[in-house]
C-alpha positions, 0 to 999 in steps of 0.5 A: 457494541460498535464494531473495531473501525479496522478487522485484523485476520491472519492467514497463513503467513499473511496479514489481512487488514480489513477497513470496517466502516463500511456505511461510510465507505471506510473513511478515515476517522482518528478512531480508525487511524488509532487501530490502523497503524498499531496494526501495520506495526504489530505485523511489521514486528511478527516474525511470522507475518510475510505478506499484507493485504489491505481491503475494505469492507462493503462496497468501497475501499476507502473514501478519504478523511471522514469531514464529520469526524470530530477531528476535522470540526470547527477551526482545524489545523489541517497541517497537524491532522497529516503529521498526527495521521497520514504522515506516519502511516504512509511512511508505515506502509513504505517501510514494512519489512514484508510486501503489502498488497492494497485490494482495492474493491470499490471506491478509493478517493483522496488519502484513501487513493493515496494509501493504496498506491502507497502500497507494493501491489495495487490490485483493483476489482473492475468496478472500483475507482481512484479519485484524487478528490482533494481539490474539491475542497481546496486541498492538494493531494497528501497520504504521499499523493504528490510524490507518488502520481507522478511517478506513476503516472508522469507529470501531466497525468499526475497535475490532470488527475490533481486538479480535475479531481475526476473519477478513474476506473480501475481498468483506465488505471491499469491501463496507464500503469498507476495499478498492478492489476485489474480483475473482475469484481468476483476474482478479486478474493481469490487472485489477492489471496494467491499473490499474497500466498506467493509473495509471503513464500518468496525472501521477505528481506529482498523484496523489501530492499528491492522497493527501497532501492528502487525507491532511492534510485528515483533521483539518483545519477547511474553511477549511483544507483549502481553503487547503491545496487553493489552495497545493498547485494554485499548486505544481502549476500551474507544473509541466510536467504542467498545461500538458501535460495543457491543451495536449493537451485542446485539442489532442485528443491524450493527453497526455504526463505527466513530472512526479515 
């Protein structure tokens, strides 16, 4: 029987999603497409779930779109297979009601790139890489690649790393600030693990409107952003997760987060 393209395991409070097609480094396929985002939707929709890891299997993270996929033969419209495919599932993992962590653990090139940075936390093993690869077959970069390399990492590094299409080690990655973390390939497990652990404890509600607002800052004057900060603390102020998280600081007790 050939393996599920995407393996799903639940831990505790987190959602590990595990990328299976690790002969070929974990490129996309519309069938792995078919399993991934019913899979960010189950976990988005279980109350139980609090936290997301995405990983690969093997010694990649994820290489991009497989061109032998019978979804990219003959005469394809490119344009549809992002609508069909990317588009929903980065707008997925920028929307989830819980933190996601990409633990990247080798080779992340082209959407594959792009889906990981897509995600909350970025945390790289020391032999991984990030390759924006799309203009080595005349495209630019897509899974959200144009709007999140520059703000990550400004205009000039984003149109070099673009257009040069070249390797990134993982460590140069950090060192920039494209990724959260770089860890030696034997602490990658364990440390993504504790995060995760960490963050599925912490109020899922309030993480979640932290990246939005964040998000919506970006093209914002400062009197907006303050007012977009007043509305979104009125919302959360009345929630279960405000009140739990004042009673046990003066309780001196770790509180009990719910809230979703």
């Amino acid at each position: 029987m050939t393996e599920a393209p995407v393996l799903v395991a639940t831990r505790g409070a987190v959602r590990w999603l595990t990328l299976n097609r690790p002969a070929a480094l974990n490129s996309f396929t519309a069938a792995m497409h078919a399993v991934l985002l019913p899979a960010l939707n189950d976990a988005a929709a279980d109350p139980a779930v609090r936290a997301v890891v995405i990983t690969g299997a093997g010694r990649g993270f994820c290489a991009g779109q497989d061109l032998n996929d019978p979804a990219m033969v003959g005469d394809v419209d490119v344009g549809a297979v992002i609508d069909s495919f990317y588009r929903p599932l980065a707008t997925r993992v920028r929307t989830m009601p819980v933190p996601v962590i990409a633990a990247v653990n080798g080779v992340a090139a082209g959407a594959g790139a792009n889906l990981a940075l897509c995600c909350d936390f970025v945390v790289a093993a020391r032999s991984a890489s990030f390759i924006q690869a799309f203009s080595k077959i005349g495209l630019v970069p897509d899974c959200g690649g144009t709007w999140l390399l520059p703000r990550l990492v400004g205009r000039a590094r984003a149109l070099g790393l673009a257009m040069t299409g070249d390797k990134l080690p993982a460590e140069e990655a950090q060192r920039i600030g494209m990724i959260w973390q770089c860890l030696d390939d034997t602490a990658l497990t364990d440390s993504v693990t504790a995060l995760a652990n960490r963050l599925a404890a912490m109020p899922s509600k309030a993480l979640a409107e932290t990246r939005r607002a964040i998000d919506a800052a970006a093209p914002m004057n400062f009197g907006d952003a303050l007012a977009l900060e007043a509305s979104t603390q009125r919302e959360l102020g009345r929630a279960h997760d405000f009140g739990e998280g004042v009673a046990a600081f003066f309780a001196k007790r770790a509180p009990k987060f719910k809230d979703r």
